[in-house]
C-alpha beads as a LAMMPS data file, in Angstrom:
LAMMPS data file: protein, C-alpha beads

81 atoms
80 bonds

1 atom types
1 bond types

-500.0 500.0 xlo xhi
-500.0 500.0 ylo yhi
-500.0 500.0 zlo zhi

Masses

1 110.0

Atoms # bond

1 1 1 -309.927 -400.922 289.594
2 1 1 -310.220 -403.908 287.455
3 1 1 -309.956 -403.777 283.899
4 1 1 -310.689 -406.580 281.476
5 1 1 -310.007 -407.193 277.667
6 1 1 -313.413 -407.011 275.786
7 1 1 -313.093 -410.877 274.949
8 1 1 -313.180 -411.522 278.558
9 1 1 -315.901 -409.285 279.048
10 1 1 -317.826 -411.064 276.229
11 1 1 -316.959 -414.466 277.632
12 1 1 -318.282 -413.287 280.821
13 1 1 -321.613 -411.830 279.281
14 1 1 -322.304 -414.946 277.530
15 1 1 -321.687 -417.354 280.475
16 1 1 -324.191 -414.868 282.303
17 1 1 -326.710 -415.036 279.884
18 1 1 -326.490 -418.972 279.144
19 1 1 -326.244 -419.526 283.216
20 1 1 -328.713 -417.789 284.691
21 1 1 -331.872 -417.397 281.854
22 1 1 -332.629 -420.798 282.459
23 1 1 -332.328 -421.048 285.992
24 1 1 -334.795 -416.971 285.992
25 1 1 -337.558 -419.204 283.499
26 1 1 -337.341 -422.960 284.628
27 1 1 -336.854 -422.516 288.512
28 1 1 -339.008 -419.418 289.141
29 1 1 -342.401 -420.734 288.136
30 1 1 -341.865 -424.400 288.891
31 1 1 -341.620 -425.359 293.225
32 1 1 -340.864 -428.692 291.852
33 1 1 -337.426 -427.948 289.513
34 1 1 -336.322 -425.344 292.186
35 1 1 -336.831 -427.907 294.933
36 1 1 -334.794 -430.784 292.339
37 1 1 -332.416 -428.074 291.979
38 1 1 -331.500 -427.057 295.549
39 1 1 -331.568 -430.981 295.936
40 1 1 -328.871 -431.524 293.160
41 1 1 -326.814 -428.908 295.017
42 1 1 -327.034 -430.159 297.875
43 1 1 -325.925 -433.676 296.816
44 1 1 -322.758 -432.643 294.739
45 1 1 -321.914 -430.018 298.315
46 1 1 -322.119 -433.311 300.358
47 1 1 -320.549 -435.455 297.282
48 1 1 -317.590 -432.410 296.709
49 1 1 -317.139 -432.175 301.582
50 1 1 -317.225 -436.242 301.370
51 1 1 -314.356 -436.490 298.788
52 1 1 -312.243 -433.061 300.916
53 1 1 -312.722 -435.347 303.925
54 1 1 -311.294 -438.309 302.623
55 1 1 -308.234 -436.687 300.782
56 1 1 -307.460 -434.686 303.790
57 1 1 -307.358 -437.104 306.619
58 1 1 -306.803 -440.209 304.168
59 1 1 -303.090 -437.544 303.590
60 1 1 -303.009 -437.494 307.495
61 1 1 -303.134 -441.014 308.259
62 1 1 -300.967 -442.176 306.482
63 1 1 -298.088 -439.257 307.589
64 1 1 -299.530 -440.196 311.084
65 1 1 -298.788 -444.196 310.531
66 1 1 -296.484 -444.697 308.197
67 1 1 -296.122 -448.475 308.173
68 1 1 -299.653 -449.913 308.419
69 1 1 -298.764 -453.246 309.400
70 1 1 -296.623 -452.300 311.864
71 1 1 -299.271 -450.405 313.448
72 1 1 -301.382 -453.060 313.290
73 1 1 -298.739 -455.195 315.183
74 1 1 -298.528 -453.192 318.011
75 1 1 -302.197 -452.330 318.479
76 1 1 -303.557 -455.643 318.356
77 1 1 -300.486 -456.754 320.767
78 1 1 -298.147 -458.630 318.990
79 1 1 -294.289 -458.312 318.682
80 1 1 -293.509 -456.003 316.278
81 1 1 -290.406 -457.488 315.216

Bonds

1 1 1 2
2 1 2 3
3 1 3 4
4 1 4 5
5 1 5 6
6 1 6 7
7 1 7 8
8 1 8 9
9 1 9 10
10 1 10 11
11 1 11 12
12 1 12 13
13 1 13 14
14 1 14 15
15 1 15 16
16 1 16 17
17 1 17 18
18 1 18 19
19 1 19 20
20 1 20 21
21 1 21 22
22 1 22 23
23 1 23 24
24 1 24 25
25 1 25 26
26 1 26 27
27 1 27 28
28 1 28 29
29 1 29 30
30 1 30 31
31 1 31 32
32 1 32 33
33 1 33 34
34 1 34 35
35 1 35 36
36 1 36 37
37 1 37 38
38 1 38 39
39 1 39 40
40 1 40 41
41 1 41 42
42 1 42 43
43 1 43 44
44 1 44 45
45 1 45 46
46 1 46 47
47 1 47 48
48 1 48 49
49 1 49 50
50 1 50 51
51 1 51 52
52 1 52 53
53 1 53 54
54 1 54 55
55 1 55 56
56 1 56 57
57 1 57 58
58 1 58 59
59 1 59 60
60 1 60 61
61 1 61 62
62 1 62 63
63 1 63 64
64 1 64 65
65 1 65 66
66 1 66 67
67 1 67 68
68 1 68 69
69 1 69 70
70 1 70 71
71 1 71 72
72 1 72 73
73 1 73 74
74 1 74 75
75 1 75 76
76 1 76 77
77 1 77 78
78 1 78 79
79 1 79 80
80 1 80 81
């Protein structure tokens, strides 16, 4: 079982209250702020996946090809000396 401190549990109430009685009055009634706010979501998930992509594989290709213009030496045909 869990047990907090009864700061944390404060903390916790007050980041409840200030995060979700907006979204309960402003997104309930409204199709048009629940539709800009799925939208806004959606935008930072694809903003947040676009920036894992390019840290991941941008840390693989360069482990995979160390010496760029090396690479590009022997790709594009030329000696590589």
């Amino acid at each position: 079982m869990l047990y907090f401190h009864s700061q944390t549990l404060w903390y916790i109430l007050v980041y409840v209250i200030v995060t979700e009685l907006p979204a309960v009055y402003l997104l309930y009634d409204s199709s048009f702020w629940s539709a800009t706010f799925l939208l806004v979501l959606f935008a930072a998930s694809v903003w947040n996946g676009g920036g894992f992509y390019i840290e991941v594989f941008g840390r693989k290709y360069v482990v995979h090809f160390p010496n760029p213009r090396c690479t590009l030496r022997i790709y594009s045909g030329l000696n590589a000396n």
